[in-house]
N, C-alpha and C positions, 0 to 999 in steps of 0.2 A: 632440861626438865622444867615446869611449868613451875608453880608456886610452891612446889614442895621443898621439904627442908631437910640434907642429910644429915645428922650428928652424930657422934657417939652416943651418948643417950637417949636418944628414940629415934625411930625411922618411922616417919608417916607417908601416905599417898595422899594425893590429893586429885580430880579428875571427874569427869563427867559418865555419865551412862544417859545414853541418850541427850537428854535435856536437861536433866538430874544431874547437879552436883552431890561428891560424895565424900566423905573422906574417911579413912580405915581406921580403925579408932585403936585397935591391937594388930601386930607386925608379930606370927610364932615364929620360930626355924621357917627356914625355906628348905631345907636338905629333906624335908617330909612334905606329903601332902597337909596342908591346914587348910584349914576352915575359920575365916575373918568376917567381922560383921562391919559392914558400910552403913552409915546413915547420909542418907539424904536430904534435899530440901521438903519432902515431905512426911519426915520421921519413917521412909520402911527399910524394911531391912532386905539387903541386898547378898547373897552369898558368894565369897568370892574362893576359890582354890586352886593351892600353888601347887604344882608339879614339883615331881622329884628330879632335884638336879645332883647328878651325881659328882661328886670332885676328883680330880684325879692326883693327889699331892702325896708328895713320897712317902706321907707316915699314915697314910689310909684312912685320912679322915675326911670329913665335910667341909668343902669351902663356901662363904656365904659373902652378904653381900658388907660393906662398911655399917658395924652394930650389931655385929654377929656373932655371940660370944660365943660359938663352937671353936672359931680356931686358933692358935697359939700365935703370940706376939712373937716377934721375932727378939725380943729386948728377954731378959731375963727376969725381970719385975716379973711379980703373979699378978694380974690381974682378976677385977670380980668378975664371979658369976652373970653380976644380972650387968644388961646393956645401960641399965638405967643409971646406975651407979658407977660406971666405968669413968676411973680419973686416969689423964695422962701421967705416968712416969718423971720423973726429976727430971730424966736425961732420954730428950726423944731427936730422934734424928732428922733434918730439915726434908720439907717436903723434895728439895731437890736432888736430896739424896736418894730416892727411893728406886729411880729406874737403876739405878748402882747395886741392890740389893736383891733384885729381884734372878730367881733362879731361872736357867735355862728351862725346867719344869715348869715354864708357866702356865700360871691358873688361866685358863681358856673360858672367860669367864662374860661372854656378851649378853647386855639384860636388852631384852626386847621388850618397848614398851610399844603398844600397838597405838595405832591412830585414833580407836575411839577412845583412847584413856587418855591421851596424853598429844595434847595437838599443839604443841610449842616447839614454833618451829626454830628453835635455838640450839634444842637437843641434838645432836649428831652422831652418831656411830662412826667411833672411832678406836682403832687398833694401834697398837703400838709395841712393837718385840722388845722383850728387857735384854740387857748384857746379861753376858755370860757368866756366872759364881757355879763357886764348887758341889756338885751333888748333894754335899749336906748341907747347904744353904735352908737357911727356913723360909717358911712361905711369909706373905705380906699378911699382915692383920691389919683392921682398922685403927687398932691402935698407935700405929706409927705416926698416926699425923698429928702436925699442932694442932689444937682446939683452935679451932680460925676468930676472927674479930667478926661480930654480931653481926655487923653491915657488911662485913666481907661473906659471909657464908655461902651466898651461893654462885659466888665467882669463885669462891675457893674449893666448893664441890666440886664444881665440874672441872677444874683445870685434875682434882682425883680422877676425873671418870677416864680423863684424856691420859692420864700416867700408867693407868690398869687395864686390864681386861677383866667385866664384871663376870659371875657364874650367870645363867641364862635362866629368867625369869619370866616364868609364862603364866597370866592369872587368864582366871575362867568366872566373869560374871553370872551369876544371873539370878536373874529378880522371882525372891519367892512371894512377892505378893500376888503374878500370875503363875508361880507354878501349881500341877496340877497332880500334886504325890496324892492323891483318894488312897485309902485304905480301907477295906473291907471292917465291919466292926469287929473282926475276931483279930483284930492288926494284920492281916497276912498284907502284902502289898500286891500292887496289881490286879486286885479283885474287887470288884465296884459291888455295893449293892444297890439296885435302882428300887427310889421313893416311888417315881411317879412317873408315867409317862406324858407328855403334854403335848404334843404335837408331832407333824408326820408330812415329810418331804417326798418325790422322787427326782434323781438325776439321774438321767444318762440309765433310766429302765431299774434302774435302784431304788428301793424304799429304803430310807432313813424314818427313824421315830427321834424327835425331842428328849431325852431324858431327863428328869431331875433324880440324882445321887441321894442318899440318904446323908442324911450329916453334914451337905454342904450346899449354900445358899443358891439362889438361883444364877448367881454369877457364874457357877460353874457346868451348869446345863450346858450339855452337849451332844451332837447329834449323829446318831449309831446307827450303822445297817443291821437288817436283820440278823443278822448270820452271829452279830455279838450278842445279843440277845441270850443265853442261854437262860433257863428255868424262869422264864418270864410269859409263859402261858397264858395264865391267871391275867396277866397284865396288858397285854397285848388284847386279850379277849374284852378284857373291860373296855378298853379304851375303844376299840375297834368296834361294840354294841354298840356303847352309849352314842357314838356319831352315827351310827346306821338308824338308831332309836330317831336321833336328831332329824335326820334325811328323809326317813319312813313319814314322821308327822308334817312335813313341811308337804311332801308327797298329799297325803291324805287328804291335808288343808286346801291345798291347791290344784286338785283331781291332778296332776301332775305325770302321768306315766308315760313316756316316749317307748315306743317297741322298735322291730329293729328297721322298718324300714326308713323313720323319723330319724335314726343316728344316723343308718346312712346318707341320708338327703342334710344332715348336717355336716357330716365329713366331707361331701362331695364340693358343699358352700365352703370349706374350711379351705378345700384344696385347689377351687377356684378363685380365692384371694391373695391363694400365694403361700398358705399358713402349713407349717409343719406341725403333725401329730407328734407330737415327743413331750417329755415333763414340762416343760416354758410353758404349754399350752393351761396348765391348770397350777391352781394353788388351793391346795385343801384346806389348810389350815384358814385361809382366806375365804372359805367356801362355808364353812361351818362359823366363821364368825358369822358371817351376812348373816345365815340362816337363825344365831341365836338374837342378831342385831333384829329380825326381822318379825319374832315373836315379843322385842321388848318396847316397841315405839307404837305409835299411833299409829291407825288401822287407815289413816287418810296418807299418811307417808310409806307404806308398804307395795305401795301399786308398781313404781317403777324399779324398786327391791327386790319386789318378786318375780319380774320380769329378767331382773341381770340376775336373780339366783338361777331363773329358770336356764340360760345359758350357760351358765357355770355348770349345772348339773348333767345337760348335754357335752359341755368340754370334757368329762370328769368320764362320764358314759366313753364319749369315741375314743377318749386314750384307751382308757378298759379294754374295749372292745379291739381297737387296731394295736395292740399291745400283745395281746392276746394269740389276734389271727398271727399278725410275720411270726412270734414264735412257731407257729403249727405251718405256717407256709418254709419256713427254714428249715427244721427239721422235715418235713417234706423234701423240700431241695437235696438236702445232704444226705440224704434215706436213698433217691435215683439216683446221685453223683455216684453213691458208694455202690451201686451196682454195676452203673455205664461206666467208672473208670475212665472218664472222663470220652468215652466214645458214644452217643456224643456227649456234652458238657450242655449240662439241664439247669437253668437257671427259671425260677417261678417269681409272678407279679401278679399285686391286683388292686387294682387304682379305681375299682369302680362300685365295688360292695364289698362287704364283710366277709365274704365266704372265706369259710377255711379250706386246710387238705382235704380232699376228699376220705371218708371212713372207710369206706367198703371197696377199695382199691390195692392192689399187691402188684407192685413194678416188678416183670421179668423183662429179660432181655431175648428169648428165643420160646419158642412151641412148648407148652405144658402140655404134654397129653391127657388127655383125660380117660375115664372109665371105659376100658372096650378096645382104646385105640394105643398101639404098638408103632413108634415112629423107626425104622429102621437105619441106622447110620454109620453103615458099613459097603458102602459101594462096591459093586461086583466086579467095576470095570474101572482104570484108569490111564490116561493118556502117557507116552514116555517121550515126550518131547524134552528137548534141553531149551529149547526157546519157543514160547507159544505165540504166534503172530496171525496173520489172514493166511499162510501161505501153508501152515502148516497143518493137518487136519487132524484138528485137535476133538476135547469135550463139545467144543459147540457145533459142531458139525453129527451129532449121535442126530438131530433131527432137522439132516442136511440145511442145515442152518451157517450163516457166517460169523466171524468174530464180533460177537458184540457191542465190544467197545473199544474205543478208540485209545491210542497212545498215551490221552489225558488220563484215562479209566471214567469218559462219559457214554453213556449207551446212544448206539446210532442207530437200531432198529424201533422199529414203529412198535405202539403199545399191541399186546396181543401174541407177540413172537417170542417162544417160548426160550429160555434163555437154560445152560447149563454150563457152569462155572467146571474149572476144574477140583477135582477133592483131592481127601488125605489119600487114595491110591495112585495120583500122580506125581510123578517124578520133577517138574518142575517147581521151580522154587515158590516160595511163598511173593515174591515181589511182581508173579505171573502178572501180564496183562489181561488173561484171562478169571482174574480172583479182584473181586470188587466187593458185593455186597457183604462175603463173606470175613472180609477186614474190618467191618462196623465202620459207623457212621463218624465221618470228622466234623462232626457240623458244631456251631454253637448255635441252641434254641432257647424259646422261652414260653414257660405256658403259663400265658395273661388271660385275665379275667375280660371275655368281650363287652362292650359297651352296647350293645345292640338287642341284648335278650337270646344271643347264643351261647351262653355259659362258659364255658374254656374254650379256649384256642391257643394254636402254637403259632409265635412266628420265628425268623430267624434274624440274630445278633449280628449276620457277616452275609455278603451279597454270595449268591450262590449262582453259579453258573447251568445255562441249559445242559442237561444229560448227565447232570451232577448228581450221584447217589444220596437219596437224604435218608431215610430211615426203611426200618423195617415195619412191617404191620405183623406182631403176633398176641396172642392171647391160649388161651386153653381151646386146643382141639378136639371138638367132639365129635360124637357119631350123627347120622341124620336123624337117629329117631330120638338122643336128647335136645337135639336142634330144635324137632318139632314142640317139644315138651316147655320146652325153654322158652320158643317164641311166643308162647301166649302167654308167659307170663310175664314178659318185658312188655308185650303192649300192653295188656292191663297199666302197666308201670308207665306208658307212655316213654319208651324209652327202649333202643334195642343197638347192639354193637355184635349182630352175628353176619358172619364175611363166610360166604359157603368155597369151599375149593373144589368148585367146578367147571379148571378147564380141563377133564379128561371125563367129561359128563359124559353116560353110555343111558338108552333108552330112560333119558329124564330123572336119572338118581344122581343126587350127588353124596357120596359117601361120607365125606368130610366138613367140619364146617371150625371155623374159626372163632369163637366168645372171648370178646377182649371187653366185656361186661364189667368183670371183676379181675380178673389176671390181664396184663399188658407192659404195654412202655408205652412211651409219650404219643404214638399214633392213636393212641387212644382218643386224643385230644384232638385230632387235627378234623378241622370242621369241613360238610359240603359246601361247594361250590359250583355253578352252572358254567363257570368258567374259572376252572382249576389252574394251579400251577405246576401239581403232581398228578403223575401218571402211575398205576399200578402196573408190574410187571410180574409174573410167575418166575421163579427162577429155581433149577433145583443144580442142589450141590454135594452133599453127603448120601441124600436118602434121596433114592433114584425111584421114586415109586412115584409113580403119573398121576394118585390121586393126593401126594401133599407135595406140593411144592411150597416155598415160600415166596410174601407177598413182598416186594421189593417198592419202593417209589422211588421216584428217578423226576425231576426237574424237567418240567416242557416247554419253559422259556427262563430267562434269566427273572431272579427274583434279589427286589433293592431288600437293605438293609431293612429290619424291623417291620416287612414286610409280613403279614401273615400267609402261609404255606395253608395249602387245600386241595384237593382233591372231590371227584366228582363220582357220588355215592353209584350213579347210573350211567357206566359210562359205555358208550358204544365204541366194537374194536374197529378195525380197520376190513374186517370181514361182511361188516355190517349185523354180525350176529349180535343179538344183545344179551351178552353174559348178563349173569346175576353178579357184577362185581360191584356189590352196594350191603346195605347193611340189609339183611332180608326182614322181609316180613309177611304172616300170614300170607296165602293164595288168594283168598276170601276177599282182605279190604286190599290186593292190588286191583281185583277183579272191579270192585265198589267205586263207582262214579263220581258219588256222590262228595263234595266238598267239603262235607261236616266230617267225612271221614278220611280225607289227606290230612298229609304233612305241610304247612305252609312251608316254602323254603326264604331263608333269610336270608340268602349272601348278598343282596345287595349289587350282584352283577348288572350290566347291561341286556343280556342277553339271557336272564334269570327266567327259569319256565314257572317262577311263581310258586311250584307244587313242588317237593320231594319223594312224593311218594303217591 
């Protein structure tokens, strides 16, 4: 043990806390928790508390350490009360007498003193069994020993420590000059009442506010998420005006207002250098000083001030703003997940403007019928194969037609050939070769924001193989005459997503028509191309009626990773007939020559006709 001194009449520590020396000035019982006050080298006060060691000695009392007047000498002398005053006996028995006296019950007594108290490395742990006395033996007191010579003391301590086994002494520092016991003014504990709020953080998409405590200096400001905040309304409001006040006249002074195409051509500069949008990018607190720094200095030193405020103000904007959008594009994400069930697995991105979810959008997975129209989904007929292969003539032979898909489950007939899966009145299993689109889609997609002035697009996360099923095309099924009603008022809107189902077309009607306008899944999103990579196919499966089939798309060459998927609004079969398999529009402006009134087409192809429409 380091400079400390053990005696019968006081027991001190001596030791470091940190850098801090300290030394214990009062020693109560150890057999209770106490509470000791340390002074240091810089007069504070330090709390230290000793755990309950429990003794385990025949007469059911408290064993403590040498200067502990709870336990009885083994000499028959009475000893005092206080440690202070304790004198040895006439007749005390030689220190080498003691491992002789000690009982088989021995006091199990090891003091741990830890490394940051006590770094002398002299001290050692050491154990040592006493001989065997009779059950009524008494335990050892500190009084047994000679009062040692001055200069021998702490050679003659320790050779004590090596005779004994001490009780187990465990202390617990810690420094109340930073602890932080706040008290509410009615004493309750744990309940703060906040003075003031003074400044305001984000991490990691969290706002913290500054607080200053009532009652406690500014040392003890500290900084709280909202969510601890309760009945700080009033407070929050102030503080959160008076910097908008701030911001608004800095604005005013300095015609200052970016809209949003400005944020995004600064987010686009942001993400062009490399820089991520998240809390690093801005500092409020640092924001609001310039701006007060910059009404208080001379009007000839504000120029280049104004200029870094005016950046600052755009950092402050694009977080805002792109903070804002991923929540509304996540919950988006996780809105189709929970419907596709991960068939397919919808992952959303947009790297290139602010847009959010779209509003007026409702993800289904299958045909909404609409007003009028009855989808019937109880097949009259179904195949009793045990194994459905080319050989056997199954569903797809209803329009003597061949297996259409291969062993892989990729389609091998050419676009146009009407396809019919087997349904729930067939007796083969669900793992048919014959049952494809019906299984939904395994794909992983993602619908990004195009860089080009085509607004959404899908592409795919995973290389997808030629004659590979990718999604389905549905929306709300109407009749032809809301079709008609409909379509004037999507092109007024500049804007139409109606898909007629017209391959059982009879003298020029088509009965049916598709609006993935407002009801859909992610085909929603998949954009034209002059040179597509999906093909549409009709395929019917439950609901055997020649004017709904579903629109199937299927893979017409292999498509690389993060590829964008497309399809071609006008496309011609293999009959050379030219279906209406595109988003329709008016009779009138397909009829209209005139340029002013097409569709420019964007895709960008080789082979691009320029015109959509």
């Amino acid at each position: 043990m380091p400079s400390e001194k053990v005696s019968t009449h006081r027991s001190s520590i001596e030791g470091k806390v940190g850098a801090d020396s300290y030394t214990i000035e009062t020693f109560k019982n150890l057999s209770e928790v106490r509470t000791v006050r340390l002074k240091n080298e810089s007069q504070r006060d330090i709390t230290v508390k000793l755990e309950e060691c429990a003794a385990e000695c025949s007469r059911g009392e408290e064993a403590d350490l040498p200067g502990n007047p709870t336990i009885l000498s083994f000499i028959s002398d009475k000893r005092p009360i206080s440690p202070g005053s304790c004198h040895p006996s006439a007749k005390q028995p030689k220190i080498e007498e003691v491992e002789h006296l000690v009982s088989t019950k021995n006091i199990h007594a090891n003091m741990i003193l830890s490394d940051d108290l006590f770094d002398d490395d002299n001290i050692k742990d050491s154990k040592r069994s006493a001989n065997t006395l009779a059950e009524n033996d008494i335990f050892l007191s500190h009084t047994i020993f000679k009062r040692p010579q001055k200069e021998n003391t702490y050679a003659n301590s320790i050779n004590i420590f090596k005779k004994v086994e001490l009780k187990e002494l465990r202390v617990q520092l810690e420094d109340i000059r930073h602890a932080k016991i706040m008290t509410k003014s009615d004493g309750h504990p744990n309940l703060y009442e906040v003075e003031e709020i003074v400044g305001k953080k984000i991490e990691n998409y969290i706002i913290y506010y500054l607080i200053k405590w009532k009652n406690w200096s500014a040392d003890y400001n500290t900084w709280e998420p909202v969510k601890n905040l309760t009945n700080c309304a009033e407070l929050l409001k102030e503080f959160e005006d008076g910097r908008l006040k701030l911001l608004e006249r800095f604005q005013k002074y300095s015609n200052f207002y970016p809209d949003t195409s400005v944020i995004e051509r600064h987010m686009l500069d942001l993400f062009r250098q490399g820089k991520k949008i998240d809390s690093s990018l801005i500092n409020t607190d640092h924001l609001y000083e310039k701006i007060k720094m910059f009404f208080s200095i001379n009007n000839k030193k504000t120029k280049t001030l104004a200029e870094n405020i005016k950046e600052n103000i755009l950092h402050m904007l694009v977080y805002n703003s792109r903070t804002e959008q991923l929540a509304s594009l996540k919950d988006w994400e996780n809105e189709m997940n929970s419907i596709t069930k991960g068939n397919p697995s919808i992952k959303v991105e947009n790297l290139v403007d602010l847009e959010r979810a779209p509003q007026e959008f409702l993800y289904i997975d299958d045909y909404l019928p609409g007003s009028g129209v009855i989808i019937p989904e109880e097949p009259p007929i179904g195949c009793e194969c045990s194994i459905c292969d080319s050989k056997t003539k199954c569903c797809y032979a209803m329009c003597d037609g061949s297996l259409p898909y291969t062993s892989a489950r990729r389609i091998r007939v050419p676009p146009g050939t009407p396809i019919y899966e087997c349904n729930k009145r067939c007796i083969c299993p669900d793992n048919c070769q014959n049952r494809v689109v019906q299984r939904g889609s395994q794909m992983k997609l993602c619908v990004f924001r195009t860089s080009n002035g085509r607004g959404w697009g899908v592409k795919t996360l995973r290389v997808i193989k030629k004659g590979t099923f990718v999604i389905q095309y549905v929306g709300e099924v109407i009749t032809n005459e809301e079709a008609e009603k409909r379509g004037k008022e999507y092109d007024a809107a500049g804007r139409t997503y109606l898909f007629d189902l017209d391959y059982n077309e009879t003298e020029g009607q088509c009965p049916y028509t598709v609006d993935a306008a407002i009801y859909g899944n992610i085909s929603h999103f998949i954009n034209h191309s002059c040179d597509p990579n999906l093909a549409v196919y009709a395929v019917w499966i439950d609901c055997l009626d020649p004017n709904l089939p579903k629109l199937a798309l299927f893979a017409t060459k292999d498509i690389k990773q993060n590829e964008e998927i497309t399809f071609d609004y006008m496309r011609q079969t293999v009959k050379d007939d030219l279906l209406r398999q595109r988003l329709e529009l008016p009779e009138e402006m397909c009829n209209n020559k005139s340029l002013e009134h097409r569709t420019r087409c964007k895709c960008g192809a080789s082979i691009c006709r320029q015109y959509l429409f």
